[in-house]
Every structure is written in structure tokens, then in C-alpha cells.
Phi, psi and omega in degrees: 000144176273137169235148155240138182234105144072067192260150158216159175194149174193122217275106178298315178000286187307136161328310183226106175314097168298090197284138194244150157238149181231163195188072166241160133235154196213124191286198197245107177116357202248143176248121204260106144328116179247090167282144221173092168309173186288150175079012206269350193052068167289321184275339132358292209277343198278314169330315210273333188300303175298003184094005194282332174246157170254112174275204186266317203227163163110197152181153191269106172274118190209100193024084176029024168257098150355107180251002197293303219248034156296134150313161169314319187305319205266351190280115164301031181248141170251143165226139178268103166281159176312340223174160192040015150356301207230153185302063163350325178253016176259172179266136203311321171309329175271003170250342202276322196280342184291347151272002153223036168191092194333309180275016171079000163288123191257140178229192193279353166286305187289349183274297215249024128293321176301321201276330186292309195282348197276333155310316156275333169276323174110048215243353202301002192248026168239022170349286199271337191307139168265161181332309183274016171246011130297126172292160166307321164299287182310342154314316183247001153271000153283328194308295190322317187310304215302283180331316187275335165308344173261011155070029145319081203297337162252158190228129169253143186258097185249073199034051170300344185248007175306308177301330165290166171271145196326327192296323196254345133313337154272335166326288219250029136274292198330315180300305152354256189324314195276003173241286192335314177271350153303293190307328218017080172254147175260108186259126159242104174292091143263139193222163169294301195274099169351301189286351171280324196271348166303294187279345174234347183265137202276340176231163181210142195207135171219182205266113162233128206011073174068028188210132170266122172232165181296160154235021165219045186321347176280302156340313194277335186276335179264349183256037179242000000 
């Protein structure tokens, strides 16, 4: 199980200092739904899981192991952003192996993962193509491929499919959902839309005044 136990944060910055608290779990196979206006900090919570902020307080749990006082390199998490994902002058193969070979080398083992994962997205005649000879939907099912070749047990979603038209927005939730529960990755969505945590999320949780709540604690008390 993914735990966030009692996470804070707060952007001293800002003119009036927001304190932010996070509190979910998310089981091994589950997709935890985030809701949110913008600024509201959803994507906060997703920083602080990959390590880009240090929060004040709390601590992060993975089948009870501490991830705060991993480096970033070392944290078992992948995160998918809306945009800018993938490397414009590499070739969709060559953005797929940077995530499972540092330097970028391919031996024959990593050429028939790439052909394998590129085959379930439906990606196999775009090999050698580079990024801008892709539609948008297909961007991000190489970014997604990238993400799932690190074997990586969380996976953060920071609203990536938004940007799209509905039909291939929902594609690639179903896709979502049917490799998170094949993998049993602990997946977090944060989205704008009510209706992707209506179709893939097994918990849903949203942001009101700087605080994360369930938004069915009974649901969630029968799923723990």
C-alpha cells in the first residue's frame, strides 16, 4: 500500500502563505482520483511524492518503507505531465529507451521491449518518427510506454490526457486503469474532470481549502 500520512507544505513565497495537508492511501492495483481548481495543490502533493519539494512535516509509506530520504533518482515513482513528456529531436525509440537506459543504448533486449510496449499502445509503425510527426494522443502514449518500461510501482498522472479530444481521452484512461491493475501500480490522477475518477478511480479525493479529503470516507474505509 501507498500511504501519505499527515504530508504539509507551504509556499512562504506567495504575499499569504498557504499551508497545504495531504493524507490518502492507495492499494496495490488502484487508481486514487485528485480533484481540484487550479492552484488549489494538487499538483503540490504530486511534487512532494517525487521528491521536487521537501515537505515540513509527515512522511510518505510504500508497504511501510519511508521514501522522504530517498534522492529523487532513487524514489520508485514515475510522473507523467501534461506536456512537454518527450525529447522533439529523439526518435519516438529513442525517447522510449531514456527511460530504461541511462545512457540511451539499446542492446537487443531493450529493442524487443520497446517493440512489445509499442505494440500495446498501438504505436508499432512509429518507431523511427520523431515526436512532431505525431498527433497528440500518440505523444502521450509514447511519454505513457516510457513511464511504464521503468517498472516503477507509482505512477503520478498530472492531468496528461486534458489536452486532448474526449474520444482519445478516454482511450487512454481505459488504458490507464487495465495496465495499473495488470501491474499493480499504485496510480495517482490528478484531473480537472469529474468523469475520469467516475471511470477508472477506485478512491477519489479532492482539495478544499488546502487540505485533502476523501470524497466518500465510507467507500474508502471498505476499500482499505
Amino acid at each position: 500500500m501507498l500511504k501519505i500520512d499527515g504530508l504539509t507544505y507551504t509556499y512562504h513565497a506567495k504575499s499569504t502563505p498557504c499551508p497545504y495537508h495531504f493524507s490518502l492511501k492507495a492499494n496495490k492495483g488502484e487508481t486514487v482520483g485528485i480533484l481540484g481548481e487550479s492552484g488549489s495543490g494538487k499538483s503540490t502533493m504530486l511534487d512532494l511524492i517525487a521528491g521536487f519539494l521537501e515537505p515540513h512535516s509527515g512522511d510518505i509509506l510504500l508497504d511501510s518503507e519511508a521514501l522522504l530520504a530517498l534522492p529523487i533518482e532513487k524514489r520508485p515513482v514515475t510522473i507523467l505531465f501534461q506536456q512537454h513528456n518527450l525529447f522533439e529531436h529523439l526518435s519516438v525509440k529513442k525517447n522510449i529507451l531514456l527511460g530504461i537506459s541511462p545512457h540511451g543504448k539499446s542492446t537487443p533486449e531493450t529493442d524487443e521491449k520497446i517493440s512489445e510496449i509499442l505494440e500495446e499502445m498501438g504505436l508499432a509503425e512509429h518507431l523511427d518518427k520523431l515526436p512532431s510527426a505525431l498527433s497528440g494522443g500518440q505523444q502521450q502514449r509514447v511519454a505513457l510506454a516510457r513511464a511504464l518500461l521503468r517498472k516503477k510501482p507509482i505512477l503520478l498522472l498530472d492531468e496528461p490526457f486534458s489536452g486532448l479530444d474526449r474520444k482519445t481521452r478516454l482511450e487512454m484512461l481505459s488504458l490507464v486503469q487495465t495496465i495499473t491493475q495488470r501491474e499493480g501500480l499504485h496510480t495517482i490522477m490528478v484531473t480537472h474532470e469529474t468523469e475520469d475518477c467516475e471511470l477508472i478511480a477506485d478512491r477519489v479525493y479532492k482539495m478544499k481549502n488546502g487540505t485533502l479529503l476523501p470524497t466518500n470516507p465510507e467507500s474508502l474505509q471498505e476499500k482499505a
